[in-house]
Residue frames relative to the residue before (quaternion, step in Angstrom):
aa qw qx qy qz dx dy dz
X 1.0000 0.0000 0.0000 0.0000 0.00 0.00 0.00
X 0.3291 -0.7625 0.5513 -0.0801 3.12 -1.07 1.04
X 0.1131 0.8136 -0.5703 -0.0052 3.79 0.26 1.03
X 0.1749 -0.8186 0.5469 -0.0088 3.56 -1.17 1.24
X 0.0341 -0.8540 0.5189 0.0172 3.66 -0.25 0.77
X 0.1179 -0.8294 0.5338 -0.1150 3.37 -0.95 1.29
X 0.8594 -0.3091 0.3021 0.2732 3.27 -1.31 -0.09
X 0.7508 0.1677 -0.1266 0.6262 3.47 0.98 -1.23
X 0.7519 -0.0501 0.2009 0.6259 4.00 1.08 -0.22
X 0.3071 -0.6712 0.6144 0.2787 3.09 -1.83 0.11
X 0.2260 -0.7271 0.6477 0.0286 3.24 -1.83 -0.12
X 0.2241 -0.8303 0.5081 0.0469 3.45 -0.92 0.97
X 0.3833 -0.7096 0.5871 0.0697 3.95 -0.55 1.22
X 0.0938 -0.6694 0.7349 0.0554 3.14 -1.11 1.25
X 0.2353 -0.7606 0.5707 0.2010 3.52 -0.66 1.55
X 0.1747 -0.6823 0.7000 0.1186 3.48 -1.52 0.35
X 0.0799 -0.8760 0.4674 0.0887 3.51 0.06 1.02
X 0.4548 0.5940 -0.4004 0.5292 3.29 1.99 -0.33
X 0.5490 0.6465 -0.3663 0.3827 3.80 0.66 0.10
X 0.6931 -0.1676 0.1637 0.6817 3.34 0.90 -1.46
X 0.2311 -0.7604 0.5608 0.2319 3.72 -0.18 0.88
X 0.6749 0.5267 -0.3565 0.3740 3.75 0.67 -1.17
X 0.6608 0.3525 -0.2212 0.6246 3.54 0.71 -1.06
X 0.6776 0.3537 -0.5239 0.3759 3.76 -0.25 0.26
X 0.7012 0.5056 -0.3132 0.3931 3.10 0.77 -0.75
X 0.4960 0.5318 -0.2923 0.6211 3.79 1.23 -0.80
X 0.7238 0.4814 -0.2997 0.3930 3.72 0.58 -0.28
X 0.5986 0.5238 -0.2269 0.5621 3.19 1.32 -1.10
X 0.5735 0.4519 -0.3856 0.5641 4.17 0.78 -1.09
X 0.6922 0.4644 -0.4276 0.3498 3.53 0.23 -1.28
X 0.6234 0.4588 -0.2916 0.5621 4.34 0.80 -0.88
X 0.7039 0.3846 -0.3931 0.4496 3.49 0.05 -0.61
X 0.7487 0.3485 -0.3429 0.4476 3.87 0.56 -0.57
X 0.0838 -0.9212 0.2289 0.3033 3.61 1.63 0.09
X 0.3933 -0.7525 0.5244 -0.0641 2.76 -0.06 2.45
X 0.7698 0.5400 -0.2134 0.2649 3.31 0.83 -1.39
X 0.5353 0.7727 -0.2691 0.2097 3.00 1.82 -0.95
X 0.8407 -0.0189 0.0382 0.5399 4.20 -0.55 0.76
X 0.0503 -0.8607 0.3756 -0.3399 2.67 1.67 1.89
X 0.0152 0.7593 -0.6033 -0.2433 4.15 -0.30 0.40
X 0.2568 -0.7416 0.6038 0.1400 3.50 -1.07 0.95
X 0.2859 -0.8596 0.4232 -0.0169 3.14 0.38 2.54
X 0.7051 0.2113 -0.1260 0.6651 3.90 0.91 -0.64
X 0.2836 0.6354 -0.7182 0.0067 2.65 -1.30 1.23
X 0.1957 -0.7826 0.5909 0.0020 3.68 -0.74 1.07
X 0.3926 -0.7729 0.4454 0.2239 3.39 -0.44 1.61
X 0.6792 0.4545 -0.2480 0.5201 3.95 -0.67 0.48
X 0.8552 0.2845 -0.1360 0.4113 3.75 0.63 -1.24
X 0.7346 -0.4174 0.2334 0.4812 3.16 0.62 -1.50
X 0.4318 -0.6116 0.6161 0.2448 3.87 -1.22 0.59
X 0.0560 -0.7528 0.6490 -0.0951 3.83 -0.97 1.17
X 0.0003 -0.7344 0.6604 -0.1565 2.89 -1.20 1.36
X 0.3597 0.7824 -0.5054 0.0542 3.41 -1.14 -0.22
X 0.6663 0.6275 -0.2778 0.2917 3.50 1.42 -0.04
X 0.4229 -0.6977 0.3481 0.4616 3.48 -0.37 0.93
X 0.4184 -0.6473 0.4233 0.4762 3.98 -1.14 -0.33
X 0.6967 0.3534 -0.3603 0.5098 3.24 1.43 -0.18
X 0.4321 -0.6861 0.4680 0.3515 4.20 -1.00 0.59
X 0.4862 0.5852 -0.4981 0.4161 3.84 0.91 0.28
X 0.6018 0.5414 -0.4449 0.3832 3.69 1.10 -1.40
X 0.7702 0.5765 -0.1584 0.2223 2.88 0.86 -2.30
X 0.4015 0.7191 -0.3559 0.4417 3.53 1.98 -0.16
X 0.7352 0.4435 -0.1829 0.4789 3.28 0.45 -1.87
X 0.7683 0.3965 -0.2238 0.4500 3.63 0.36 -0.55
X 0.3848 0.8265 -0.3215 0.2557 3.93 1.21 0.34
X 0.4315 0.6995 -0.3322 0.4627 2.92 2.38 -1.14
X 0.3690 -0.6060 0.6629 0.2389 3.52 -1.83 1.17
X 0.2991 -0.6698 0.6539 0.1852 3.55 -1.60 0.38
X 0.5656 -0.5570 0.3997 0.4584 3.83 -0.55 0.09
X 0.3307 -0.7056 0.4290 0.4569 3.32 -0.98 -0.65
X 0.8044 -0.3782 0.3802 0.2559 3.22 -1.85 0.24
X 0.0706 -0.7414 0.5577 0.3665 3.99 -0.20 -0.23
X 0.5901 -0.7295 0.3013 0.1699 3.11 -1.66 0.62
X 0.1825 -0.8372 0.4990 0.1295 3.17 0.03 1.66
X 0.3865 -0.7631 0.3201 0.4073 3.94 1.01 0.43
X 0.1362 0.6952 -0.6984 0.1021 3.84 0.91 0.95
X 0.5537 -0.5567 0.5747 0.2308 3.84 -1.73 1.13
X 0.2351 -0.6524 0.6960 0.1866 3.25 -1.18 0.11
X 0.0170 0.6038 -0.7883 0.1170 3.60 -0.88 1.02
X 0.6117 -0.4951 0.5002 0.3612 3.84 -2.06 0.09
X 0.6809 0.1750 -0.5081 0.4975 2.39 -1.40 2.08
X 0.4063 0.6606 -0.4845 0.4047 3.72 0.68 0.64
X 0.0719 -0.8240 0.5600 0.0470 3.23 -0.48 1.31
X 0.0016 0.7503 -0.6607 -0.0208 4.13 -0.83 1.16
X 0.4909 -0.5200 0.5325 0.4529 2.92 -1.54 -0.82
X 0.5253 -0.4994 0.6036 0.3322 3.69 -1.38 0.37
X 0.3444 0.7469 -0.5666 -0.0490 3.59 -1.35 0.35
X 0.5418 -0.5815 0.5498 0.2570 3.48 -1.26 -0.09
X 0.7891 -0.2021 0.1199 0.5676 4.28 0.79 0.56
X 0.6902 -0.3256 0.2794 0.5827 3.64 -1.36 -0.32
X 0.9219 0.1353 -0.0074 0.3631 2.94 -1.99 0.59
X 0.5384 0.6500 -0.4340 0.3151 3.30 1.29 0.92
X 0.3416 0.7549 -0.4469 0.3372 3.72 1.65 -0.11
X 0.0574 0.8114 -0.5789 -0.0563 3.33 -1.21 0.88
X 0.6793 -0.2862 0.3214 0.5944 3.53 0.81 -1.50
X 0.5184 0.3383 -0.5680 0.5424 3.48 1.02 1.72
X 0.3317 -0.7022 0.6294 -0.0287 2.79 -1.50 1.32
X 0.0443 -0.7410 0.6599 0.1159 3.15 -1.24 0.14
X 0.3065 -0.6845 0.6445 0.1484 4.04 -1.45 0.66
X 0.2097 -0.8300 0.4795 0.1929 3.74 -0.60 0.54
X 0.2218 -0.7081 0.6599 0.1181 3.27 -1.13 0.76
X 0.2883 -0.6122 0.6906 0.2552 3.36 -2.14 0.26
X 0.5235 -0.2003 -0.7789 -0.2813 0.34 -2.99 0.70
X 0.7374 0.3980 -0.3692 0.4019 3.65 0.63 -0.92
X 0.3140 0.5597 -0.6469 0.4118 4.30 0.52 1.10
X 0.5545 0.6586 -0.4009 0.3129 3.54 0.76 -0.97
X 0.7270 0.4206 -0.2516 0.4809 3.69 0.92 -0.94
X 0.5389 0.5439 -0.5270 0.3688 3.64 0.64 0.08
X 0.2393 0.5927 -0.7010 0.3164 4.07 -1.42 0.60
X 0.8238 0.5153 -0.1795 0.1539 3.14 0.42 -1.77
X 0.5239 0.5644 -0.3621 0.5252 3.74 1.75 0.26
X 0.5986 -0.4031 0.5574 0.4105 3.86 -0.82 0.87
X 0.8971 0.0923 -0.2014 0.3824 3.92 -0.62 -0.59
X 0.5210 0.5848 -0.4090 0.4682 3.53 0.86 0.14
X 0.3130 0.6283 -0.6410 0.3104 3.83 0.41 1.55
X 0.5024 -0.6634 0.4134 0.3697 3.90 -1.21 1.22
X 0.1011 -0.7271 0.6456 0.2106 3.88 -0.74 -0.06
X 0.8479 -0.0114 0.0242 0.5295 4.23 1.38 0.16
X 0.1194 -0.7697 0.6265 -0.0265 3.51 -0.81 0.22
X 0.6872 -0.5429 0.4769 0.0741 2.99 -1.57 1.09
X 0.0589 0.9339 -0.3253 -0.1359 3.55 0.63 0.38
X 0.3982 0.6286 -0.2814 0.6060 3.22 1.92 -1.07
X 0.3272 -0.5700 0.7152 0.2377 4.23 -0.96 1.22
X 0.8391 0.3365 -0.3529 0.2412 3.26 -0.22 -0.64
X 0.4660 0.6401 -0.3057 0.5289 3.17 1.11 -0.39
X 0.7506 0.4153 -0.2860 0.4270 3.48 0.57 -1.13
X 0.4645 0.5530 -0.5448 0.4262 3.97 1.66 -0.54
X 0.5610 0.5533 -0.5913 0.1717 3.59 0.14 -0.92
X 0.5359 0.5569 -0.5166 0.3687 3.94 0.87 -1.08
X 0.7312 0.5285 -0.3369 0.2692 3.56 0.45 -1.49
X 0.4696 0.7985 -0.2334 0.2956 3.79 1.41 -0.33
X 0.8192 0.3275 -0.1314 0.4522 2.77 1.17 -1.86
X 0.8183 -0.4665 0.2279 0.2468 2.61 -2.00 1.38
X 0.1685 0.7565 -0.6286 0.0644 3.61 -1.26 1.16
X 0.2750 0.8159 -0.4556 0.2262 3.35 0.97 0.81
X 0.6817 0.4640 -0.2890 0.4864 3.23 1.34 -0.45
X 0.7832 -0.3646 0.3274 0.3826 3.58 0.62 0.37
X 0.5133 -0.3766 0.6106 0.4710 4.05 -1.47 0.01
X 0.1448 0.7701 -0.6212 -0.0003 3.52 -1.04 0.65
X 0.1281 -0.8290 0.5307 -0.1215 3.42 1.07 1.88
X 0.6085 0.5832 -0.3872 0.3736 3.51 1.00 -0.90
X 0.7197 0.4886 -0.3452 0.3521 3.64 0.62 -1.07
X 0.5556 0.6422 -0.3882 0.3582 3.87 0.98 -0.34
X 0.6645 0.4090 -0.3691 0.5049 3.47 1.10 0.11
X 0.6300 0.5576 -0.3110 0.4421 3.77 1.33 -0.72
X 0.6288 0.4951 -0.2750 0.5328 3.60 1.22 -1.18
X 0.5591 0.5326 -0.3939 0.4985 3.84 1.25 -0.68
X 0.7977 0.3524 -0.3071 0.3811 3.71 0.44 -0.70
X 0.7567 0.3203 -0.1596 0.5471 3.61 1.17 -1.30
X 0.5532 -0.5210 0.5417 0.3593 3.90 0.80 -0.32
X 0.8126 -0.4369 0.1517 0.3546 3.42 -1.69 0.19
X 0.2550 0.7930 -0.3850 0.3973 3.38 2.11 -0.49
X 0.7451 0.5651 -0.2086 0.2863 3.60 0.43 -1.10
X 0.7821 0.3131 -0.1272 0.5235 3.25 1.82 -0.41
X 0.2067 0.8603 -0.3693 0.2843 2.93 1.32 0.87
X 0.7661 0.2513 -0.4780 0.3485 3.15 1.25 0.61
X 0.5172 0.5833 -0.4587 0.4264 3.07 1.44 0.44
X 0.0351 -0.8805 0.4617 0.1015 3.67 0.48 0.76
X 0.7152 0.4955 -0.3162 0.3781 3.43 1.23 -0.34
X 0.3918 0.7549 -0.4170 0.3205 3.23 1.38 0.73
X 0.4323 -0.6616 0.5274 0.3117 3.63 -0.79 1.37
X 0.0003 -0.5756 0.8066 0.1346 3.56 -1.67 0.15
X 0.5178 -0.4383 0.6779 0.2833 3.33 -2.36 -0.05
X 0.3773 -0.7016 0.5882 0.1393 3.30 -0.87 1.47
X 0.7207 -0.3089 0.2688 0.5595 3.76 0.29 -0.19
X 0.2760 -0.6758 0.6815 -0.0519 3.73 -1.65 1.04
X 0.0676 -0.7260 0.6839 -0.0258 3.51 -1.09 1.19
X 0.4270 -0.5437 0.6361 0.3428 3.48 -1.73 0.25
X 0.3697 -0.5703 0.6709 0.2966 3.82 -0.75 0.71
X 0.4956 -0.5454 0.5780 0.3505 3.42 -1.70 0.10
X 0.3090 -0.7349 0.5004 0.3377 3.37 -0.92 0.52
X 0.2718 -0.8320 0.3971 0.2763 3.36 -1.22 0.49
X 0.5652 -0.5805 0.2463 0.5319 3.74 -0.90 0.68
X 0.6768 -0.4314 0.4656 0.3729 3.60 -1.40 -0.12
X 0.5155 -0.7217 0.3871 0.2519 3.03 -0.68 1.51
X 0.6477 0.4734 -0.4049 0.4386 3.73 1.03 -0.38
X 0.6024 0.4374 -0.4334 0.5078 3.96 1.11 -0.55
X 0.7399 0.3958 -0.3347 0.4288 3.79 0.59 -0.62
X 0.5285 0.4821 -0.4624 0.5239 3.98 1.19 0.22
X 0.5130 0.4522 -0.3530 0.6385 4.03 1.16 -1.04
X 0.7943 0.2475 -0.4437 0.3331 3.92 -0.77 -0.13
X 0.4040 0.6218 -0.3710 0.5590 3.53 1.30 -0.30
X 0.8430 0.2926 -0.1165 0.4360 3.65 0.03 -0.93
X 0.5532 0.4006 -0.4621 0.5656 3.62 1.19 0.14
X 0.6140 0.4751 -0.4683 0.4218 4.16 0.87 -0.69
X 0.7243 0.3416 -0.4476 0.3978 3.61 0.19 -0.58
X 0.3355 0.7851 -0.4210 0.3062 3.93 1.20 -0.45
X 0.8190 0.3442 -0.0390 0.4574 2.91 0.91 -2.21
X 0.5201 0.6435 -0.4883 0.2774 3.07 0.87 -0.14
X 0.6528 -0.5718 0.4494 0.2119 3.38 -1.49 0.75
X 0.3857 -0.6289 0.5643 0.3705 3.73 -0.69 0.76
């Protein structure tokens, strides 16, 4: 699990790494080194999808530029709150992401790097995507400018949401190994 906190609300990711090991895992390095932190979420297209993926500083966004292969296609649906990567052809997925929205997210699967790796499960949680600011337009253009100069670069779109910072949650043990260690301590216990 993946908890992400933003501007208009937060929201928690249930990873599925049995989905897309390469891209989850590149996803998980990418939070833990928080890549994600004071994130602007430059595209956001009401109905389809919110797109992110740029660091705020261009040193992070350097280190993290490396492509990863892709995922094969295990045909998981995209509905809102699907969480992929963004790319540009095969084996082009680095460290943009994208979150789907409905109805027209539903059609996405169909690009070589576009394989889910998690998903909003909590509905409400998942409105928060539907929140953020898109009044200014598809601004695909700014993901290369914010990539070179940082958040500086959107300074006039000030009403753009970003992701204040993402953590991995701890995972917890299975409730049947943690009900079985519970019942061996009182076992041992001394009369």
């Amino acid at each position: 699990m993946v908890r992400c906190e933003t501007t208009k609300g937060d929201f928690t990711i249930e990873m599925h790494r049995e989905w897309a090991p390469v891209g989850h895992d590149r996803f998980i390095e990418l939070v833990n080194d928080h890549f994600f932190d004071d994130q602007i979420l430059y595209r956001t297209i009401p109905g389809f999808l919110v797109q992110f993926g740029v660091a705020s500083d261009p040193a992070v966004q350097a280190k993290w530029s490396s492509r990863i292969p892709d995922d094969p296609d295990l045909k998981i649906p995209f509905e809102l709150g699907t969480l992929s990567f963004a790319g540009a052809g095969p084996n082009s997925r680095s460290c943009h992401m994208f979150i789907a929205m409905e109805p027209s997210g539903r059609g996405l699967g169909g690009a070589l790097h576009e394989r889910p790796i998690g998903k909003i499960v909590k509905r409400k949680e998942a409105k928060v995507v539907e929140k953020f600011y898109s009044g200014y337009g598809d601004l695909t253009f700014l993901q290369g400018q914010i990539a070179s100069r940082g958040n500086i670069a959107a300074v006039d779109y000030p009403l753009l949401d970003r992701i204040k910072t993402c953590t991995v949650l701890p995972s917890e043990p299975p409730k049947d190994a943690a009900q079985g260690r519970a019942e061996l301590s009182v076992a041992a216990t001394p009369p």
